[in-house]
BANU-756794 format. One line per 4 residues: number of its first residue (from 0); their letters; for each residue x, y, z of N, C-alpha, C, O, CB. Coordinates in nm, 2 decimals. Glycine has a CB too. Layout:
% residues N
NUM) a) X/Y/Z/X/Y/Z/X/Y/Z/X/Y/Z/X/Y/Z | ...
***
This chain:
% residues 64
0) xxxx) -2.14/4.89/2.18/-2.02/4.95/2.23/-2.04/5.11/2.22/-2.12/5.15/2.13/-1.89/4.92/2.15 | -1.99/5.20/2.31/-2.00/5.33/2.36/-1.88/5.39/2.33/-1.76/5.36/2.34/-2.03/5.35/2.49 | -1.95/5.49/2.29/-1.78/5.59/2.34/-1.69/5.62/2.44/-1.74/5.64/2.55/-1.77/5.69/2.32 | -1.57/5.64/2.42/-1.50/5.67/2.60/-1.50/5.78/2.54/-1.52/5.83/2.43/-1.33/5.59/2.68
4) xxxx) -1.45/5.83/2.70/-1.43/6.00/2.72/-1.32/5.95/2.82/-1.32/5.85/2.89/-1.59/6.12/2.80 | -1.20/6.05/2.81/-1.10/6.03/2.88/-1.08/6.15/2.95/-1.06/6.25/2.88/-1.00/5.99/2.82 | -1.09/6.16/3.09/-1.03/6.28/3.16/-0.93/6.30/3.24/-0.92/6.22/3.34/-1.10/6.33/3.23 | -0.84/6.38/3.22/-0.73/6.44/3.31/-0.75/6.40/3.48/-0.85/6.35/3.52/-0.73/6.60/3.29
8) xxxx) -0.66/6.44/3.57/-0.67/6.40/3.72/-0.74/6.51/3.77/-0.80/6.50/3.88/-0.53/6.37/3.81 | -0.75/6.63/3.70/-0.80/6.79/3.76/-0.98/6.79/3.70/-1.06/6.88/3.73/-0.67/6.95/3.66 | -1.03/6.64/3.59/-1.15/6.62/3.58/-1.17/6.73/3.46/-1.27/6.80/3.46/-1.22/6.62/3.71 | -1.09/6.72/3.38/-1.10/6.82/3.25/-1.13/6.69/3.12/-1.10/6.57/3.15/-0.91/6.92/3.23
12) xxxx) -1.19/6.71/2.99/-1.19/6.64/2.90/-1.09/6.60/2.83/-1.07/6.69/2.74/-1.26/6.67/2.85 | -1.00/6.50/2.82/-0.87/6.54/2.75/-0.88/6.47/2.61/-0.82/6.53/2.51/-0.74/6.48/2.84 | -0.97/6.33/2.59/-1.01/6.33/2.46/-1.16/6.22/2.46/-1.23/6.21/2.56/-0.87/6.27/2.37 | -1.19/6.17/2.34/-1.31/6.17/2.33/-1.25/5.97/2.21/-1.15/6.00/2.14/-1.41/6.36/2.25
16) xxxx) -1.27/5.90/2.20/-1.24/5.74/2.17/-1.36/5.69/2.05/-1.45/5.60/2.08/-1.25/5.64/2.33 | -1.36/5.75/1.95/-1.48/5.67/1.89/-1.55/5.51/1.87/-1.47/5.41/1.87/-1.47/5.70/1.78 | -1.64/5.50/1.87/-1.71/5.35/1.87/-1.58/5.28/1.75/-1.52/5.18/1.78/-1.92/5.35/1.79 | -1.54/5.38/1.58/-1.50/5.27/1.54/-1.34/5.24/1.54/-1.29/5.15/1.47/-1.57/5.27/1.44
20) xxxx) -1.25/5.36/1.65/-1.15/5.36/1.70/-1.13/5.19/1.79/-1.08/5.08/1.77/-1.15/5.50/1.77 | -1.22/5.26/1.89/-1.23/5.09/1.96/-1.27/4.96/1.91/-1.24/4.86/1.97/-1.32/5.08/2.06 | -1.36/4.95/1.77/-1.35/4.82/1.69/-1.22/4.79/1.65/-1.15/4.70/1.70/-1.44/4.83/1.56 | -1.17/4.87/1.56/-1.01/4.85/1.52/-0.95/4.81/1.62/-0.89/4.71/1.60/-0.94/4.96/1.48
24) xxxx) -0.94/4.86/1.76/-0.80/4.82/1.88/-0.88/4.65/1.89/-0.82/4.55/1.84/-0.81/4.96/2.10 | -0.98/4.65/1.94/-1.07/4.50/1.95/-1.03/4.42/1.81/-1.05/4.30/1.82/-1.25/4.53/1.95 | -0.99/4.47/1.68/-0.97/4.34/1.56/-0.82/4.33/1.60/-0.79/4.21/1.59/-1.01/4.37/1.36 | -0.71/4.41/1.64/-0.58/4.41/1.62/-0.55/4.33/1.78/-0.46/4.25/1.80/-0.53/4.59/1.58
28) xxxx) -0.61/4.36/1.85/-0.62/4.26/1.99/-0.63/4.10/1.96/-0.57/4.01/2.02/-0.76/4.30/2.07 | -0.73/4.08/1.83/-0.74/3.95/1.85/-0.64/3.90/1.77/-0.57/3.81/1.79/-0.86/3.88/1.82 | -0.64/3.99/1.67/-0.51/3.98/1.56/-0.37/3.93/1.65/-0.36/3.81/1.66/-0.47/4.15/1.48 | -0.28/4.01/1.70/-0.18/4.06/1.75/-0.24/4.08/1.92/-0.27/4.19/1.96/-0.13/4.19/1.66
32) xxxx) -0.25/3.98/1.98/-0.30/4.02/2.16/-0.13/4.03/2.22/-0.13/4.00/2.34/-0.42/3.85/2.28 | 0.01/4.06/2.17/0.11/4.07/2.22/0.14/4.24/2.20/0.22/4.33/2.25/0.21/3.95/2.17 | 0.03/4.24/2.08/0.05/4.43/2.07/0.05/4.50/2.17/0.13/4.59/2.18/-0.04/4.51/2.00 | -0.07/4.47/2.29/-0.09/4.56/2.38/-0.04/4.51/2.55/-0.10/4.55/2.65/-0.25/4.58/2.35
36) xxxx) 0.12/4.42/2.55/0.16/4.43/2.64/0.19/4.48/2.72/0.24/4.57/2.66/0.19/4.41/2.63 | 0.21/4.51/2.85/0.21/4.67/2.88/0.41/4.68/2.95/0.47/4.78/2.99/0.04/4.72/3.07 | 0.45/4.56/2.94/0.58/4.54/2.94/0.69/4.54/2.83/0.81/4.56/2.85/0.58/4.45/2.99 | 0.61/4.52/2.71/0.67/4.54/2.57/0.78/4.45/2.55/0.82/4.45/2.43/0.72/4.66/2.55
40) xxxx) 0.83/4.38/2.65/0.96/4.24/2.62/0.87/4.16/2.59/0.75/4.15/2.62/1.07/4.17/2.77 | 0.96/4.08/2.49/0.94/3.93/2.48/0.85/3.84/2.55/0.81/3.91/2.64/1.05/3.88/2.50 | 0.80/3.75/2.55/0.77/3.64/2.66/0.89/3.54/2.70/0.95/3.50/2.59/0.64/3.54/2.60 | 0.95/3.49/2.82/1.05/3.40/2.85/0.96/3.29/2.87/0.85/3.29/2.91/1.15/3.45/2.97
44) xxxx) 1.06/3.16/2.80/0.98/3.03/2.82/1.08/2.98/2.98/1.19/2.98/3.04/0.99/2.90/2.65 | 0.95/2.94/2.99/0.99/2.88/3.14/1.08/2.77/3.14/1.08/2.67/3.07/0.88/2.83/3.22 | 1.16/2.82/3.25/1.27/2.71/3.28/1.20/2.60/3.37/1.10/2.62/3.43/1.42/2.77/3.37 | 1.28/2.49/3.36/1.23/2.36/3.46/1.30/2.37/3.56/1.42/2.38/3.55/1.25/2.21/3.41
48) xxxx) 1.22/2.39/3.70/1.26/2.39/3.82/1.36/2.30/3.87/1.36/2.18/3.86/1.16/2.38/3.87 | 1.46/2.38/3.95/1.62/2.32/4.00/1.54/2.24/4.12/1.46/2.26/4.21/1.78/2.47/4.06 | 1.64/2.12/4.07/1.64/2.05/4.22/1.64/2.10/4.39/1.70/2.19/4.44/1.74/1.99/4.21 | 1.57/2.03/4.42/1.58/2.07/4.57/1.69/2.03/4.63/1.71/1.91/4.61/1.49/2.03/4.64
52) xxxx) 1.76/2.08/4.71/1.88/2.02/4.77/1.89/2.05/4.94/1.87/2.16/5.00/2.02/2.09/4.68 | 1.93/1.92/4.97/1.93/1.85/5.16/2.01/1.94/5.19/2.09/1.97/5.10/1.98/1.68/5.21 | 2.02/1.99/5.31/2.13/2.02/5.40/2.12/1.98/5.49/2.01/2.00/5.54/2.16/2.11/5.43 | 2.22/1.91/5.56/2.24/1.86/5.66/2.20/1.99/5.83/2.26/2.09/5.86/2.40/1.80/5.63
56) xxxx) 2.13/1.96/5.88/2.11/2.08/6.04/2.19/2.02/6.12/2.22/1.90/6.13/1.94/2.10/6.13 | 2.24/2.16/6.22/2.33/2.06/6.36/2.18/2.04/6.44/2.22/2.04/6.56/2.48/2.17/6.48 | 2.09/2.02/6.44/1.99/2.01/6.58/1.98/1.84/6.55/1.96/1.78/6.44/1.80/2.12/6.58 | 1.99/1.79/6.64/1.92/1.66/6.65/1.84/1.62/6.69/1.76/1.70/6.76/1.96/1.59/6.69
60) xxxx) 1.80/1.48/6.68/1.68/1.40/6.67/1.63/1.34/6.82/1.70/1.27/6.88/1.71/1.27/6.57 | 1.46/1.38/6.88/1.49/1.32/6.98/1.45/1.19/6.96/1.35/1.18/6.89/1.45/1.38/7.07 | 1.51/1.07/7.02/1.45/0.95/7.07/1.34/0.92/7.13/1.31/0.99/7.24/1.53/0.91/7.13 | 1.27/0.85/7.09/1.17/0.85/7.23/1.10/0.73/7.28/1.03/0.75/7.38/1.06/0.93/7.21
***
């Protein structure tokens, strides 16, 4: 693993990420992988999908 370098949009140095900065984020990731959500809510458990429901159309059927 390397160090990051982080630059600004104008391509300036804004900071510098040590090797053992990034071990720590990597043990607390596997630890806690809800730490670094980037939405920060909860997880919602999924609902079971609503029935499908018929409607009747006015076009009718051709014979043939």
């Amino acid at each position: 693993m390397h160090e990051v370098k982080v630059f600004d949009s104008s391509g300036n140095l804004k900071k510098v990420i040590s090797v053992n900065s990034l071990r720590k984020r990597s043990a607390q990731l596997i630890e806690k992988p809800s730490m670094f959500r980037k939405n920060n809510k909860p997880a919602k458990a999924q609902k079971a999908p609503a029935k499908a429901v018929r409607t009747k159309t006015t076009k009718t059927r051709k014979k043939a």
